[in-house]
N, C-alpha and C positions, 0 to 999 in steps of 0.2 A: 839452467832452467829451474830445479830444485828450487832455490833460494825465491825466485820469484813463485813459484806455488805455495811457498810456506809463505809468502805476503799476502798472496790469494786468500790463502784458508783460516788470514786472521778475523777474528771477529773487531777488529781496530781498524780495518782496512775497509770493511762493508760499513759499520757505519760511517765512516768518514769522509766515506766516497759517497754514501748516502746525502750526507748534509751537504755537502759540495756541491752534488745533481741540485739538490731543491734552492741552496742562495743563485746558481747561475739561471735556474728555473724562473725565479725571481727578478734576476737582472735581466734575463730577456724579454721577460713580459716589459718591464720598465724600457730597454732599449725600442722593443717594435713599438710603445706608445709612444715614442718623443720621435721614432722616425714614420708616423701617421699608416703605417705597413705592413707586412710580415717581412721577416728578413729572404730574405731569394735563398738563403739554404733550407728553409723548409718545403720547400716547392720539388716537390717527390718526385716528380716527370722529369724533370728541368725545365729550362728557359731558355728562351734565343733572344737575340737582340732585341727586338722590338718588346717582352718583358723586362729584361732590366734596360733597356732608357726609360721605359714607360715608370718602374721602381726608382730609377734612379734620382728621377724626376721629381717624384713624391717626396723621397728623403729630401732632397734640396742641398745643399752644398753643406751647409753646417751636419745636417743628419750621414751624410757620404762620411766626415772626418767622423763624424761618434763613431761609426758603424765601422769602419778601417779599424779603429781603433780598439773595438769590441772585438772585432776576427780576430786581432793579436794579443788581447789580452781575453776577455770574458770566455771567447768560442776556441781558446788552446787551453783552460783549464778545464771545460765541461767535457770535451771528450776524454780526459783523463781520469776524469770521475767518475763518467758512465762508463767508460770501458774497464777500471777498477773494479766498480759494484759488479756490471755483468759478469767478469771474468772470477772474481770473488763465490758470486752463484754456481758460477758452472764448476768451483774447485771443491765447494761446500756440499754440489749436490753431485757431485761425482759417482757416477756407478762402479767405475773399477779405475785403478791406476792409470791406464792407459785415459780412458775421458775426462783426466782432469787436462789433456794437453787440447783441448777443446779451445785451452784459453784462448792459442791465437786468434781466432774468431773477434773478439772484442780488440784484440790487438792490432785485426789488421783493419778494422773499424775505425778506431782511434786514426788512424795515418792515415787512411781516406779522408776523413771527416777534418783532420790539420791540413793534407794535399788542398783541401776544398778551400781552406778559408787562406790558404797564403794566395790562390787563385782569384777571391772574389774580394780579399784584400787590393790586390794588381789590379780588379774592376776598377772598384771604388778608388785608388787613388790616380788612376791614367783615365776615369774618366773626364769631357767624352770621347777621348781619342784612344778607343780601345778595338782589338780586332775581332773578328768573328770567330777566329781559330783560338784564342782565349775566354771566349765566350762560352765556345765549344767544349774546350777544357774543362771548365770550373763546371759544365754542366750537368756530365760527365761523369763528374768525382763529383757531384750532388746528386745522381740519380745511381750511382754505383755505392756510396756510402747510404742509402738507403735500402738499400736490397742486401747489404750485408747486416746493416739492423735487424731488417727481416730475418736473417739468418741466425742472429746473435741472440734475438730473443726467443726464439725456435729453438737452439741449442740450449742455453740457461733454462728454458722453462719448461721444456722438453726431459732436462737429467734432472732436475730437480723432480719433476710430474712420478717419471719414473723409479727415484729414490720413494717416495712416497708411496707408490705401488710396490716395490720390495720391501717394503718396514710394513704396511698393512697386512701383507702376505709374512711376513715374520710375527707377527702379534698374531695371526687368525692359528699358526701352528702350535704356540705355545698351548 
């Protein structure tokens, strides 16, 4: 685990993971405009059937193939970028040794958020002969990788907030 904290705590690694989040930032704006949508992993609740036929429907068959296509490529490098940057923050704003191991947090983000799109990759290409119990699935690891966001930016922004309040309190003693 060592060797991966000192990747964490590179300044080479935040931005890089930086620029990474903002071109996929970019490719997803470009992918939801050409499939007329939002992609069904942004959909924070989840979805049941009757949303994704209703999305499915909108994409159209050509926008289905981008969009598979995106899950396996565009949406397995962005959570390895955000979960980088986050996990970078929480090693950078670390209050004590022991909180830099916070990382798992973005780690176990990243693998929800991949669990998710080989799921709604399986939508998209078995559509419309898909089940409810994979429906259920992917919506599942779309509403469960959201609420670990919640959690991951809670942590990141939370040790950092309170590094900041220890260095203020360290300047106000001097």
């Amino acid at each position: 685990m060592e060797p991966l904290l000192k990747f964490y705590a590179s300044g080479w690694a935040l931005l890089f993971s930086l620029i990474a989040m903002i071109a996929c930032g970019l490719g997803f704006s470009e992918l939801q405009m050409r499939l007329g949508a939002d992609i069904i992993d942004v959909l924070r609740g989840g979805y049941d059937a009757d949303m994704v036929q209703e999305r499915f429907l909108i994409y159209g068959e050509a926008g289905r193939a981008l969009y598979a296509r995106a899950a396996l490529t565009l949406d397995a490098v962005y959570p390895v970028a955000y979960s980088t940057f986050f996990a970078c923050l929480i090693v950078m704003g670390a209050v004590s040794p022991r909180a830099r191991y916070l990382v798992i947090v973005p780690i176990v983000v990243a693998l929800l958020d991949l669990g998710e799109n080989i799921s709604i990759y399986m939508l998209l290409t078995n559509f419309p002969d898909i089940s409810d119990a994979l429906i259920a699935r992917a919506s599942a690891l779309t509403v469960a990788k959201w609420w670990m966001v919640v959690l991951m930016l809670l942590v990141a922004f939370g040790q950092l907030f309170v590094r900041l309040i220890m260095l203020a309190l360290g300047h106000l003693r001097r």
